[in-house]
N, C-alpha and C positions, 0 to 999 in steps of 0.2 A: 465530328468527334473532337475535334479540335478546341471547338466554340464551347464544348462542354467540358470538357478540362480548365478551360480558361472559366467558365462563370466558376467549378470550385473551387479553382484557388483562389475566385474573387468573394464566394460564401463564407468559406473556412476563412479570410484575414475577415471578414464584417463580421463573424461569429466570435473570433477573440477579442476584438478591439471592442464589443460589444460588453463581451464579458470581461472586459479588463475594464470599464467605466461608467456599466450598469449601479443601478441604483443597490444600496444596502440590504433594501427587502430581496430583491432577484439574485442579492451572492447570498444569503442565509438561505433563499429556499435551495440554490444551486448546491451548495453546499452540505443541505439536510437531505437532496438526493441521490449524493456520490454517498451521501452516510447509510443508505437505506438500499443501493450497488452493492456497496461493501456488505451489509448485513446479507441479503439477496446469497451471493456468493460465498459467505462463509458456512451455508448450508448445504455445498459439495464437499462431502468429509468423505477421507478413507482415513479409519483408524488402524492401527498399528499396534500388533500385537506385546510390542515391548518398550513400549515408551507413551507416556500420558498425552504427547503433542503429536495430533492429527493433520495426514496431510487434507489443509484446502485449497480453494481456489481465492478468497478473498484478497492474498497478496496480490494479488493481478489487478483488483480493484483499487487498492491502494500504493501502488507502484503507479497506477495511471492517476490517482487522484490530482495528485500538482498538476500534472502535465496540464488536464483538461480546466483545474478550475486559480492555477495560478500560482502564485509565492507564498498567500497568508491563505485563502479560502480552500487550499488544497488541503493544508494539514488540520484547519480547524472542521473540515470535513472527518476527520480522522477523530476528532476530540470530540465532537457531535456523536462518532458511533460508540467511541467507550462510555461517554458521559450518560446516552439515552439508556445502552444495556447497563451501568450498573447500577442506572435505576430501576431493573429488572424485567425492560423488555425483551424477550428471547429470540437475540438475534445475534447471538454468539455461536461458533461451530457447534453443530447440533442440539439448536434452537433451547439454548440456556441462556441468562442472566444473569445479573447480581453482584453488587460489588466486593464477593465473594474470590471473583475470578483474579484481583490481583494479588490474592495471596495465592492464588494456584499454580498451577506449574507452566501456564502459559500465559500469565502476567506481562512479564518482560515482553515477549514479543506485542503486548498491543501499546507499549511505550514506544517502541520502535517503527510502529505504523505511523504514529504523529511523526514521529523525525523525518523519517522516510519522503512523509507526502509533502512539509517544509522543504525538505532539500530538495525533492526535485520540481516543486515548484519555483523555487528560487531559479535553478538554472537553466529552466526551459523559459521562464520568463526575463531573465538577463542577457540570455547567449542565445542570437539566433544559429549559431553554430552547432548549436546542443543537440536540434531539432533532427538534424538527421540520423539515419541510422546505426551509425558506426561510435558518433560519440554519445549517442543515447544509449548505446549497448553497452559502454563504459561503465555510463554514469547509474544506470539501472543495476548495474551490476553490483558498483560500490553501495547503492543505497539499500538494495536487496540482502548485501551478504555480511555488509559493515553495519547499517544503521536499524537494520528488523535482528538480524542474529546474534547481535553482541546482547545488547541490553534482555534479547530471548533466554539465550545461554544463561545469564547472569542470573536472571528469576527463576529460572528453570534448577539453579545448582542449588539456588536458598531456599527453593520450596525443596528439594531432595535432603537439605541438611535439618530443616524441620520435621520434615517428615522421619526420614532417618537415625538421625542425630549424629550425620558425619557428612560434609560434604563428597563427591564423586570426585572419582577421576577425571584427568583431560579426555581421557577415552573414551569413557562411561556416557560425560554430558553428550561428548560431539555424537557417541552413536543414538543417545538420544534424542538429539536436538537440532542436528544439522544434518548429517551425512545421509538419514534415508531422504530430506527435502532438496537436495542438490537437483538430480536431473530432472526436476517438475519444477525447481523455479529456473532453472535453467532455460526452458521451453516458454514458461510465462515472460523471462527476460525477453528474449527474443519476438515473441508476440508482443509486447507493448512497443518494443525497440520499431517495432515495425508497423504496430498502430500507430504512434508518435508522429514518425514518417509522414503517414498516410493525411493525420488531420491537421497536422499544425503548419501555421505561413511559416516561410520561408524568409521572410522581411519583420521588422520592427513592428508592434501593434499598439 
């Protein structure tokens, strides 16, 4: 048992340090397959009967994007999924397209995916400290509820003032936009906090 704990912590450091200084071709396909994860999973929707933003599961995909693929090919993972669908492949929550969806009401939140998957590819790959569970729970927490829900909020108030012709209250957005996604990304927090753990070395790569 032993022997076998030891060869994966020796996999998983060959596996990042691989992927930390693999050739350009192997980080664009790596990349265009956290893009096509994310798509994959934004196709677990539960809609909501009072608010245009459904809850998915893609943020899970895009919370782990840095982790697995780094500082820069995490978030251009991210750029790779808005750029492909809003050239109209449908693989937006509930297999939509189109560059449509940034004036919609969940624009904002796929601005905050690219942020998202930058920030915590920067600090999973700066800080081996990061790596474990407690301050990945942190850091997932900050980039989940700081860097996906502001810029979400934000798009989500301008597409209500167009649509409207008044912007919403502080209430109004957050019961739209935030408060029924708390305890599901709460959960996904926690599951990546704890996949994180599981694959990544514990040393420099």
């Amino acid at each position: 048992m032993e022997i076998s704990i030891e060869n994966y912590f020796r996999k998983r450091y060959s596996f990042f340090t691989w992927r930390s200084n693999t050739s350009l071709v192997n980080k664009v396909i790596m990349a265009f397959f956290m893009a096509c994860v994310t798509g994959i999973m934004a196709q677990i929707v539960i809609p909501l009967p009072w608010t245009p933003v459904p809850i998915t599961a893609q943020t899970f995909a895009v919370l782990m994007a840095g982790v697995v693929l780094g500082r820069w090919w995490g978030g251009l993972s991210q750029v790779m999924y808005l750029a492909v669908g809003l050239l109209g492949v449908p693989w937006f929550a509930g297999m939509t397209g189109g560059y449509s969806i940034l004036l919609g009401s969940t624009g904002g939140y796929f601005l905050g995916f690219i942020l998202t998957a930058f920030f915590m590819g920067y600090f999973t790959d700066k800080y081996v400290q990061s790596r474990n569970f407690r301050p990945m729970l942190g850091l997932l927490s900050v980039a989940n509820f700081a860097f996906i829900y502001i810029p979400g909020l934000l798009g989500l108030g301008l597409w209500m003032y167009m649509v409207n012709g008044s912007f919403p209250t502080i209430l109004t957005l957050l019961t739209m936009g935030l408060f029924p996604f708390i305890l599901g990304d709460l959960v996904k927090i926690a599951g990546a906090a704890a996949l994180t753990k599981a694959i990544t070395p514990k040393k420099e790569y």
